[in-house]
C-alpha positions in Angstrom: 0.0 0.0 0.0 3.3 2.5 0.3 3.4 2.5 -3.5 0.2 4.0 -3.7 0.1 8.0 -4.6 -1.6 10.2 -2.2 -4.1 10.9 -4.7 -4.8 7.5 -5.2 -5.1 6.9 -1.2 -7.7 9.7 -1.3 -9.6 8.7 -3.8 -9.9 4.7 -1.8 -11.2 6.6 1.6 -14.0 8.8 -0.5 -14.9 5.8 -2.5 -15.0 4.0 1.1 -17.2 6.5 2.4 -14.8 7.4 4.9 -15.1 11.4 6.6 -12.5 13.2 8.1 -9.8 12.2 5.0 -8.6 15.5 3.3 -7.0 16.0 6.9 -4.8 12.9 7.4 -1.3 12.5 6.1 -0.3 9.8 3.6 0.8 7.7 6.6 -2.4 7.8 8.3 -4.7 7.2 5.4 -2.4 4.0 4.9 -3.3 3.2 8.5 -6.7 3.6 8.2 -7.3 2.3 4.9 -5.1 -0.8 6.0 -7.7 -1.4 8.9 -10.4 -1.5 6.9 -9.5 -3.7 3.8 -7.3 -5.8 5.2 -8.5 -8.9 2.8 -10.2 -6.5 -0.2 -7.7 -5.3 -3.0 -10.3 -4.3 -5.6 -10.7 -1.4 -4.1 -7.3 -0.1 -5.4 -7.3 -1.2 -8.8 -10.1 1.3 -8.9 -8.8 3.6 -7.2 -5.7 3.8 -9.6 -7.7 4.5 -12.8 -10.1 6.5 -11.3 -6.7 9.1 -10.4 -5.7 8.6 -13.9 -8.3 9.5 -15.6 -9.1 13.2 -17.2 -10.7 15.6 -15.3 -14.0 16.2 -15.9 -16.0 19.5 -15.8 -18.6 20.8 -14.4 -20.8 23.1 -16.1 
């Protein structure tokens, strides 16, 4: 979970539903996240294209 980008940790916790997020640093998002999906790794292959992708707008 290290290798993960910041980006890509805080795009896992809002997908999770998690609150509180935007405030935590790398190494406590890892901890959190860590508790949580201790046996679930789907969560960052989607995580990982999600950050990739384009931006989108809003208009």
């Amino acid at each position: 979970m290290n290798t993960k980008t910041f980006k890509e940790l805080k795009k896992a916790a809002k997908d999770q539903g998690m609150r509180g997020y935007l405030k935590l640093t790398k190494a406590e998002l890892i901890a959190r996240l860590s508790a949580r999906n201790d046996e679930d790794d789907g969560v960052w292959e989607d995580a990982r294209g999600d950050a990739r992708a384009e931006p989108t707008t809003i208009k």
